[in-house]
C-alpha positions in Angstrom: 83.1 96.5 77.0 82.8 92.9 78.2 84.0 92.4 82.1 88.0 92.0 81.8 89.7 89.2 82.8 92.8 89.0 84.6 95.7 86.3 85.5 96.1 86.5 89.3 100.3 86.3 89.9 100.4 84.6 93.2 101.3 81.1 91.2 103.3 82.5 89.4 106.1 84.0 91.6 108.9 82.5 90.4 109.1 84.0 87.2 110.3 87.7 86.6 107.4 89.9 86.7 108.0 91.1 83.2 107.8 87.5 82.2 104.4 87.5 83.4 103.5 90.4 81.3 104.8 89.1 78.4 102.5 86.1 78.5 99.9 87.2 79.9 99.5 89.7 77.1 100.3 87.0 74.3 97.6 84.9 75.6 95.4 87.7 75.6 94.8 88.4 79.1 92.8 91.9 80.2 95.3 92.6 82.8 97.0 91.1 85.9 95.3 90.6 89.7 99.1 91.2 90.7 100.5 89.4 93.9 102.8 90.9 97.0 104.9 88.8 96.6 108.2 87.6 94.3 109.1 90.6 92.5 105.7 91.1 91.5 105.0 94.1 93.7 107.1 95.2 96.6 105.1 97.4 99.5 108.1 98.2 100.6 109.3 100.1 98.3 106.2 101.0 96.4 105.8 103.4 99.2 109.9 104.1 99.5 110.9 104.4 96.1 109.1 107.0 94.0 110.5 105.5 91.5 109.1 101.9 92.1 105.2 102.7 90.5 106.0 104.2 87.1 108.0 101.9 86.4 105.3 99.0 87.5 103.1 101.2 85.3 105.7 101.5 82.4 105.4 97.5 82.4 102.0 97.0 82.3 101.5 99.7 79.6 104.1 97.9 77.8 102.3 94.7 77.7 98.9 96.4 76.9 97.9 95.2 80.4 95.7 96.8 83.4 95.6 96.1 87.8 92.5 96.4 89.0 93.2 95.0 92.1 96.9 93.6 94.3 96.9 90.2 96.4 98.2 90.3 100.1 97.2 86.4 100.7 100.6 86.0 102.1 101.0 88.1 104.5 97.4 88.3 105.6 97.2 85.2 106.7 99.7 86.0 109.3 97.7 88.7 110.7 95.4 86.5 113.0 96.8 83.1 112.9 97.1 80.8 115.9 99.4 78.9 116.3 102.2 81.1 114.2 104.4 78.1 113.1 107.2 76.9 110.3 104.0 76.9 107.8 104.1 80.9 108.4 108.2 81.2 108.1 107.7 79.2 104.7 105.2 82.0 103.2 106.1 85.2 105.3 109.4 87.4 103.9 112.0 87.5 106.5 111.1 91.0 107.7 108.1 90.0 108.6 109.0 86.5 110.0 111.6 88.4 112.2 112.5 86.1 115.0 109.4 84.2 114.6 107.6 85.3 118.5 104.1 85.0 117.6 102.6 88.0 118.0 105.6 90.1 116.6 105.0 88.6 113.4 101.2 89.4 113.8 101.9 93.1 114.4 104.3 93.1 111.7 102.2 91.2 109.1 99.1 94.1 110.3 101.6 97.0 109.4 102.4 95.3 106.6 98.6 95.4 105.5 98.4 98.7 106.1 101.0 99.9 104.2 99.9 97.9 101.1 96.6 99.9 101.0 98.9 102.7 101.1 101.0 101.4 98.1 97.5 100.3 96.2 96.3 103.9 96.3 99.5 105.1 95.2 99.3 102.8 92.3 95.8 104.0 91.4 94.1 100.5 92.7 90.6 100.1 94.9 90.9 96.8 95.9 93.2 94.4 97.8 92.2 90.7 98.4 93.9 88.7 100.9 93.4 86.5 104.0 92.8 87.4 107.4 93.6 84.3 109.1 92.1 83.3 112.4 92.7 82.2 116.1 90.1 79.5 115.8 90.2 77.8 112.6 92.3 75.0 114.6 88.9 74.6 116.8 87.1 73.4 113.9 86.7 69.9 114.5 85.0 71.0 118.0 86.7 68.2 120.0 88.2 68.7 122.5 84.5 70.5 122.9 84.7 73.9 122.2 83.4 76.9 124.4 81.2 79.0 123.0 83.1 82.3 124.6 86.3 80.5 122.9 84.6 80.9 119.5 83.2 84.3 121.1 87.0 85.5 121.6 87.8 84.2 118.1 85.6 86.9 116.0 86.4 89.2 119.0 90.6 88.8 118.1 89.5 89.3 114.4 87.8 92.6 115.1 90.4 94.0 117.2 92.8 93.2 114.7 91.5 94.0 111.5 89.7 97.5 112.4 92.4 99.4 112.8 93.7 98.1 109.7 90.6 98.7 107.9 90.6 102.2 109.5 93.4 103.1 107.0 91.8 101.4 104.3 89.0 104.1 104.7 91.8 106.7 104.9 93.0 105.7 101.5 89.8 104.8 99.8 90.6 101.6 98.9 88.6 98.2 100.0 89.6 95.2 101.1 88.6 91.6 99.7 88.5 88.6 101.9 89.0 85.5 100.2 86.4 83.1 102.3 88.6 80.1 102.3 89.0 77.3 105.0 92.0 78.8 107.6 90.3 81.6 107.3 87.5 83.5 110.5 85.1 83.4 107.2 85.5 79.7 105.7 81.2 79.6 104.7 78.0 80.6 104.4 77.8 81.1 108.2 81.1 82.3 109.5 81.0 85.1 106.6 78.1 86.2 108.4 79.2 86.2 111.7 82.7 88.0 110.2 80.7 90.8 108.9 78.5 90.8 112.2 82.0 91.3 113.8 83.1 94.4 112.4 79.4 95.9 112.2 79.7 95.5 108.0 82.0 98.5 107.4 82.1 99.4 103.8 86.1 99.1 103.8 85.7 95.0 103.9 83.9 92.9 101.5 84.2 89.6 100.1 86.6 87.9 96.9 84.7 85.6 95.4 86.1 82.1 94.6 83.5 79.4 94.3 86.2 76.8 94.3 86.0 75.8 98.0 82.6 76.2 98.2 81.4 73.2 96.3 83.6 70.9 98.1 81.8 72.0 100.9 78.8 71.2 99.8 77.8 75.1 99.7 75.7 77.0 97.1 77.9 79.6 95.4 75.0 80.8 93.6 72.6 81.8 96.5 76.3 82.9 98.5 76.4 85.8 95.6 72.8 87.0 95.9 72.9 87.0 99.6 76.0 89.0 99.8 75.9 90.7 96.6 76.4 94.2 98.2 79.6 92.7 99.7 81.2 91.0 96.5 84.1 93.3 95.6 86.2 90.7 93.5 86.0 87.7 91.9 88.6 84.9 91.2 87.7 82.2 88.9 88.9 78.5 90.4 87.7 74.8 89.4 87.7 72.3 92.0 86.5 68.7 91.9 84.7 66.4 94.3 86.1 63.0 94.2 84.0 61.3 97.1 84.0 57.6 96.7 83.8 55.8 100.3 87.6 56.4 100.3 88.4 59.8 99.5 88.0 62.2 102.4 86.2 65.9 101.8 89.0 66.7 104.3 91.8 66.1 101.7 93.6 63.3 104.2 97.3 65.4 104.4 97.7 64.5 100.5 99.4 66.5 98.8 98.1 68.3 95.2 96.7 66.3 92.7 96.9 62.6 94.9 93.7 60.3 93.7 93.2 59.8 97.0 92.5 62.7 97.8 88.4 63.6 97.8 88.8 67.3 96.4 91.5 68.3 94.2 92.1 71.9 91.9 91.7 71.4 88.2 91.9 73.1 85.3 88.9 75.5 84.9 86.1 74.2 83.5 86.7 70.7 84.4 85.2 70.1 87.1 82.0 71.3 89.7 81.7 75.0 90.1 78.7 75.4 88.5 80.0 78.6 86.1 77.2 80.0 84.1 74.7 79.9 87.1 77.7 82.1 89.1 77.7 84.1 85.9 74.3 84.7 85.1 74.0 85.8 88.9 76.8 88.0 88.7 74.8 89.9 86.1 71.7 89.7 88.5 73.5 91.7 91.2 75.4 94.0 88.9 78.9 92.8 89.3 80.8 94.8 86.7 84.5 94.4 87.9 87.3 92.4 86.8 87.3 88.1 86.9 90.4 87.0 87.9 91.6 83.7 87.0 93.3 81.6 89.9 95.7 78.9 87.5 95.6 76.2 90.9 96.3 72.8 89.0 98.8 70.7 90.2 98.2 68.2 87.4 98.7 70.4 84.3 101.5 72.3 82.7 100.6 76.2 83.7 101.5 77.3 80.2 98.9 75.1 78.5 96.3 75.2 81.6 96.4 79.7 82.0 95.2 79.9 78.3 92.7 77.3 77.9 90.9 79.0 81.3 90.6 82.2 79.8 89.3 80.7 76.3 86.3 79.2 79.1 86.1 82.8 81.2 85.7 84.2 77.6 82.8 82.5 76.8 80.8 82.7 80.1 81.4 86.7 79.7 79.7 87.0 76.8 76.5 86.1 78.9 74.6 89.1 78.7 73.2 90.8 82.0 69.7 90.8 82.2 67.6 94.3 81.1 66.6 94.8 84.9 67.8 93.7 88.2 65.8 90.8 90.5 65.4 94.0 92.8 63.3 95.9 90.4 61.7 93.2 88.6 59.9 92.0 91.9 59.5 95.7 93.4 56.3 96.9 94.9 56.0 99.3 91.9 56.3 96.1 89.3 
C-alpha cells in the first residue's frame, strides 16, 4: 500500500469537524493528522466522556478516513515559553489561559500534554506532534550578549519540563513529535541536537518532519533526515519560498502572511524550494513508512482549491519507490 496521506486540521478549525471529513474524503485524502483544537478533538472530554471516541471513530469511518497521529501545537507551545504574553491568551483555551500568571499557564498547558497522550492512546493513536516552546528562543539574536549558562538553563528548563511529561508518554506507549520550528528549544540542525542531548534521546520524543522552515534557513532537509532518521516519527508536508532580493529580510520584517516584502512566505505545495523528491527518495533510504501529512499554510490561495492540488503533488512523489536495500546495508562491512 503506498504511504497514506493525511490533511493536518490545525488550519482548518473553524469549520465543524464533520465538515472536514466530508472534504477531506471527497478530495481523496488517506485520513486526517487531527488538531486539539476547535471541535476537532477535545482532551478534555476524550478522557471524560466515554462517549466522546466512538463517536470521533463513527466520523471518521463514516468518511472512509483514518488518524494516525493528533496535533497539540497549541498548547505545547505554552509549556516552556518565556515571556507568557497576549500571543499565548490568543492560541491557549481559557482553562488553560486561566488568569494568565505565567507559570500557571505552563503547569496547566504540561497537564494538558499529559492528558492528550492519555486521550491518543484511548483513541488507538502512537503519535502526538506539537511544540515545546522554549525560555530562550527570545535570546536568539545574542545581543544583549548572551551567557552561555543562560543558554545552559534554557535546555536545562526544557528537560525539567518535558520529562515528566514524556514519562507518561512512556506509560501510555505513545510518542511524541516535535515540530523543529523557529520559537521552538529545537529551531535547526544544531539546537535539535543539543534538545536530544538534553533529555539523554529517550525513545518517547522524536522529531515531525516539516522541511518548510528549513530552507529558509538555509538548512539541508535532506542530510537533516539521514542524520536523524532514527528520530523521524512524523512527517508534514509544507512549501515555503525564499524571496531574498537586497530588500526582503530572511527574518520576515513583522509582515504579515503573503506581504512581497516579506523574504520567506508559505505557498502552495510544490511551488516553491523544498526540494521534495530528494526528501522523498531519502525517506525511502531510512525506511520511513508512516503517514505524510499535508500542512495547507498559504495565505495567498483559496484553501479549497490549494488542499487538493497538494495532495495531487504528495501523490506523485509517493509513488517513488523505496530502494531494494537500505544505505546501511549497502555500505556494510559484509557488502
Amino acid at each position: 500500500m503506498p504511504r497514506p496521506i493525511t490533511l493536518f486540521t490545525g488550519q482548518w478549525a473553524d469549520m465543524p469537524f464533520e465538515e472536514v471529513c466530508r472534504l477531506a474524503s471527497k478530495w481523496g485524502y488517506d485520513g486526517l493528522e487531527i488538531a486539539c483544537w476547535g471541535d476537532h478533538f477535545e482532551v478534555g472530554k476524550a478522557l471524560a466522556d466515554e462517549e466522546y471516541i466512538p463517536r470521533r471513530r463513527a466520523l471518521l469511518e463514516k468518511y472512509n478516513l483514518r488518524c494516525w497521529a493528533l496535533s497539540c501545537h497549541l498548547t505545547g507551545q505554552a509549556v516552556c515559553d518565556h515571556p507568557i504574553d497576549e500571543r499565548h491568551k490568543g492560541i491557549l483555551p481559557a482553562r488553560i489561559w486561566g488568569d494568565g500568571e505565567p507559570e500557571g499557564v505552563r503547569q496547566r498547558a504540561a497537564q494538558e500534554i499529559k492528558d492528550t497522550a492519555r486521550a491518543a492512546a484511548a483513541f488507538g493513536v502512537k503519535t502526538v506532534i506539537g511544540f515545546t516552546g522554549s525560555s530562550i528562543w527570545h535570546t536568539v539574536a545574542m545581543f544583549p550578549p548572551v551567557p552561555p549558562e543562560m543558554i545552559e538553563r534554557g535546555y536545562q528548563d526544557f528537560a525539567d519540563r518535558w520529562n515528566p511529561i514524556l514519562d507518561v508518554f512512556d506509560e501510555v506507549g505513545v510518542r511524541f513529535a516535535h515540530e523543529v520550528h523557529p520559537s521552538e528549544i529545537a529551531y535547526d540542525y544544531w539546537t535539535t541536537v543539543r534538545t536530544l542531548e538534553a533529555i539523554g534521546h529517550r525513545e518517547a520524543f522524536g522529531l515531525n518532519f516539516d522541511p518548510s522552515h528549513f530552507v529558509w534557513q538555509d538548512l539541508d532537509p535532506v542530510g537533516f533526515l539521514w542524520d536523524f532518521k532514527d528520530r523521524i516519527y512524523h512527517v508534514d508536508c509544507k512549501e515555503s519560498v525564499k524571496r531574498f532580493n537586497g530588500r526582503n529580510g530572511r527574518l520576515g520584517s513583522h509582515l504579515p502572511w503573503a506581504d512581497p516584502r516579506r523574504g520567506w512566505d508559505f505557498v502552495s505545495t510544490g511551488h516553491g524550494d523544498v526540494p521534495w523528491e530528494a526528501c522523498f527518495r531519502m525517506l525511502n533510504s531510512i525506511g520511513y513508512g508512516g503517514p505524510v501529512s499535508v500542512e495547507w499554510e498559504d495565505a495567498g490561495m483559496d484553501r479549497l482549491v490549494g488542499a487538493p492540488d497538494a495532495l495531487r503533488f504528495i501523490r506523485t512523489l509517493t509513488a517513488i519507490e523505496p530502494p531494494e536495500r537500505s544505505f546501511d546495508s549497502a555500505f556494510s562491512s559484509d557488502n
